[in-house]
C-alpha positions as CSV (number, residue, x, y, z in Angstrom):
1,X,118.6,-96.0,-158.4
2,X,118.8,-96.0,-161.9
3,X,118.4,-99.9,-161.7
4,X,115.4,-99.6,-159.9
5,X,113.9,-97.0,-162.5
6,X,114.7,-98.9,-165.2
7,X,113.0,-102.2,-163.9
8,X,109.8,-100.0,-162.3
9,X,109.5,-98.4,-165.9
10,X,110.0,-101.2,-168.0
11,X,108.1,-103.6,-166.0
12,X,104.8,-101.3,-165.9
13,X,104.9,-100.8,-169.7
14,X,105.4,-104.5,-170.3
15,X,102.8,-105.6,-168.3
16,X,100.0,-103.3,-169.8
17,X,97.7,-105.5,-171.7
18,X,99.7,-108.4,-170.5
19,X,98.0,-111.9,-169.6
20,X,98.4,-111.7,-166.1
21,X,96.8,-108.0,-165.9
22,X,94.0,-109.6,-167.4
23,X,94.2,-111.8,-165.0
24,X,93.7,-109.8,-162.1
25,X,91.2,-107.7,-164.4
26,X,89.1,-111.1,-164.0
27,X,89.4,-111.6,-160.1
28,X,89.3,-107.9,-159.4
29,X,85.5,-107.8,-160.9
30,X,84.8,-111.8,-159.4
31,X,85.9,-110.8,-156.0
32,X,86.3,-108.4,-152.5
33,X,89.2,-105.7,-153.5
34,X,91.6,-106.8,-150.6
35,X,91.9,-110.0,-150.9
36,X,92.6,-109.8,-154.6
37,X,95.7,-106.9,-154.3
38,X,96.6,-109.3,-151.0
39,X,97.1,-112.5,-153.4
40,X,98.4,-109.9,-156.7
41,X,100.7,-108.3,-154.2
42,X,102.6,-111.9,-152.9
43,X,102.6,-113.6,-156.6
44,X,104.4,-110.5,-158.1
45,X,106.6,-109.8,-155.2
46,X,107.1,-113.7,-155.3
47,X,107.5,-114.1,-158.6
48,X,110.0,-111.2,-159.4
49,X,111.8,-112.5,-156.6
50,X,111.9,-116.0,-158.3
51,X,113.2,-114.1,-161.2
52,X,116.1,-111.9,-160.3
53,X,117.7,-114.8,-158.4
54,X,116.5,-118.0,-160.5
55,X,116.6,-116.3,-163.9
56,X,119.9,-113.9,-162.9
57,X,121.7,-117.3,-162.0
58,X,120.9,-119.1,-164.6
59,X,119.0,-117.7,-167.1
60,X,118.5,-119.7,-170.2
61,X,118.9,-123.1,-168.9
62,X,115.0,-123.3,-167.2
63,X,113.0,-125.4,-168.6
64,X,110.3,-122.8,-170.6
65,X,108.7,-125.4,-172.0
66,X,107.6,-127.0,-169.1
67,X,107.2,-124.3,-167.4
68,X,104.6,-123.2,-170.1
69,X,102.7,-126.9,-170.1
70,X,102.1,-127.0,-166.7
71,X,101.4,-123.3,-166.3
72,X,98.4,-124.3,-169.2
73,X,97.1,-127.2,-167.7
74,X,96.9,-125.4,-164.2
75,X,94.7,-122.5,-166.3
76,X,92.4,-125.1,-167.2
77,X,91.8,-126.2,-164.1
78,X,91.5,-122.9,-162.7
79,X,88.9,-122.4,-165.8
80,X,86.8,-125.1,-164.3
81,X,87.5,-124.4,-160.9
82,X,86.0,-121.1,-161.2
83,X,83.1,-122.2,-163.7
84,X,81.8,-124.4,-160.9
85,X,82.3,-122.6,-158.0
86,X,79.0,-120.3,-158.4
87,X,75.7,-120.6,-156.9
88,X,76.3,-121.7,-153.4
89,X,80.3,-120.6,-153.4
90,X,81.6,-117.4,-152.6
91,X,80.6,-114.3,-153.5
92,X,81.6,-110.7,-152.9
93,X,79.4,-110.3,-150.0
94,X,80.5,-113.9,-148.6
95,X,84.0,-113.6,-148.6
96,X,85.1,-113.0,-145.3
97,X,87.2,-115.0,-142.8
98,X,88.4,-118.2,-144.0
99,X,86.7,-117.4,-147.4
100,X,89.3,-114.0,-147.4
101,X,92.2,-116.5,-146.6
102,X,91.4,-118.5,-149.7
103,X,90.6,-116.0,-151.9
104,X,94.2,-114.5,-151.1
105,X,95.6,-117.8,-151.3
106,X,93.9,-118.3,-155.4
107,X,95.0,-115.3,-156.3
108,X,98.1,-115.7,-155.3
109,X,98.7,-119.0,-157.1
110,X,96.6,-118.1,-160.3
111,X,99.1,-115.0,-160.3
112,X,102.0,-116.4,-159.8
113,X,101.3,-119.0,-162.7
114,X,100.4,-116.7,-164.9
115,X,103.7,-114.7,-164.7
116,X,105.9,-118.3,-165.1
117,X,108.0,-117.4,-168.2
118,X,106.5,-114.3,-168.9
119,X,108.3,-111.4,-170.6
120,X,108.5,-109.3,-167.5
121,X,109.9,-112.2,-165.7
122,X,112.4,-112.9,-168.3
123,X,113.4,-108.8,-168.5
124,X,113.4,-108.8,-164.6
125,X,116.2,-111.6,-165.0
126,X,118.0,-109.7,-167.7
127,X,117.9,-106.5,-166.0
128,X,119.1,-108.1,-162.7
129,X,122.0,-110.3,-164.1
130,X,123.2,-106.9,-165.9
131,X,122.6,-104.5,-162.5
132,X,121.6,-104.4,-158.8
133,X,119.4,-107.7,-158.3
134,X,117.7,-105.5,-154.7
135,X,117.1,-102.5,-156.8
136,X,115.6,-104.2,-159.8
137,X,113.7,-106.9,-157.5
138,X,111.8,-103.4,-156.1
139,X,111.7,-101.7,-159.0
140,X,110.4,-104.4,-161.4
141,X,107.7,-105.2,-158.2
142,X,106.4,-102.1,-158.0
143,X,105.7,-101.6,-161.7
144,X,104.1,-105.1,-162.2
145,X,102.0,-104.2,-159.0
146,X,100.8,-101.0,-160.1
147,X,100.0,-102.1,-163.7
148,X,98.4,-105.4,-161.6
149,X,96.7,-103.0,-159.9
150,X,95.4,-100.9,-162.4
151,X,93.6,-104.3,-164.0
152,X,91.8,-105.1,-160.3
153,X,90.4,-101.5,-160.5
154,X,89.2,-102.1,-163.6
155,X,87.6,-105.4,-162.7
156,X,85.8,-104.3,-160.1
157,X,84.5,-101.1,-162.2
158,X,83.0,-103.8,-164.9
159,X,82.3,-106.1,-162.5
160,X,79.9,-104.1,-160.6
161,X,77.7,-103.6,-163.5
162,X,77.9,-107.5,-164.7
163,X,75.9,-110.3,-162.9
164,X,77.6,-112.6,-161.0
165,X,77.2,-115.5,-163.6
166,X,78.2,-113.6,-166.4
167,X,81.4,-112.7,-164.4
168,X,82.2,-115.8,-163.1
169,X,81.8,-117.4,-167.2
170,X,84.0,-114.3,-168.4
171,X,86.9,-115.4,-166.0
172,X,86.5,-119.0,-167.0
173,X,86.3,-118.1,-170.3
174,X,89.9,-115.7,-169.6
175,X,91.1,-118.8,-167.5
176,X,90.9,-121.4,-170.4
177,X,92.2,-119.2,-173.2
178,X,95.2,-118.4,-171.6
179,X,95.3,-122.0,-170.9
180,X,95.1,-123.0,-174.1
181,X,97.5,-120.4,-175.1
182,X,100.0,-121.4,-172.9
183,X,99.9,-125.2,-173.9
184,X,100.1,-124.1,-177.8
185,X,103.5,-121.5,-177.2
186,X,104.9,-124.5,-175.3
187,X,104.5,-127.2,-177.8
């Protein structure tokens, strides 16, 4: 339990103000709310899974650098992706069916490569190479979900008083800075 605790805790606090709660800050105010805590839901689960048993096995030998390149260059094109895709593409009202299905499947993978090398990742792997790897795995998912969480809500708070085009720039805008970001730290 105390495992758990400590990776819940730790997690949530880490991830306050972090990129990736940005993140879903963005697609919580571009989007439907259930598709976005579908696809923020798999990537952490998914990616704290990746950690605890990547990262617990063998920790320092992955390759951060690339990790952080290509993590970049995919927030770029994510950037664009979601530049172009108004007038005519989704909206909130839109999104249904199919639409849901690849909303989810966006978030999911913006998510999930926001949180590559990320500090709560890395602490997730530390935590679980020094305790229970099932514990912390829960733990350190429920914290990142609920501080994930907590940036969707407040998306969709702003978002509902921001146009559409002004939204959809603002997450570009997130999207290519982080980018950006990411390629600099990795070079």
């Amino acid at each position: 339990m105390g495992s758990l605790l400590a990776a819940m805790g730790l997690v949530f606090v880490a991830e306050l103000g972090d990129k990736t709660q940005l993140v879903a800050l963005g697609l919580g105010a571009r989007h439907r709310l259930a598709p976005v805590v579908v696809g923020v839901v798999a990537a952490y689960a998914a990616t704290n899974l990746l950690s605890v048993v990547v990262g617990g096995l063998v920790g320092e030998a992955l390759p951060t650098r690339a990790i952080g390149l290509v993590g970049g260059v995919m927030f770029l094109g994510f950037a664009l992706w979601t530049f172009r895709s108004g007038d005519g593409g989704i909206d909130d009202e839109e999104d249904v069916g199919s639409g849901s299905r690849s909303i989810v499947v966006s978030v999911a993978v913006a998510m999930f490569v926001a949180e590559l090398g990320d500090k709560t990742m890395l602490a997730t792997a530390t935590l679980a190479a020094r305790g229970d790897p099932v514990a912390v795995w829960i733990g350190a998912t429920i914290g990142i979900i609920a501080s994930g969480l907590l940036g969707v809500l407040l998306g969709r708070a702003f978002g509902a008083r921001l146009p559409e085009r002004a939204t959809r720039i603002g997450s570009s805008i997130l999207f290519a800075g982080f980018g950006l970001v990411l390629i600099a730290t990795s070079l």
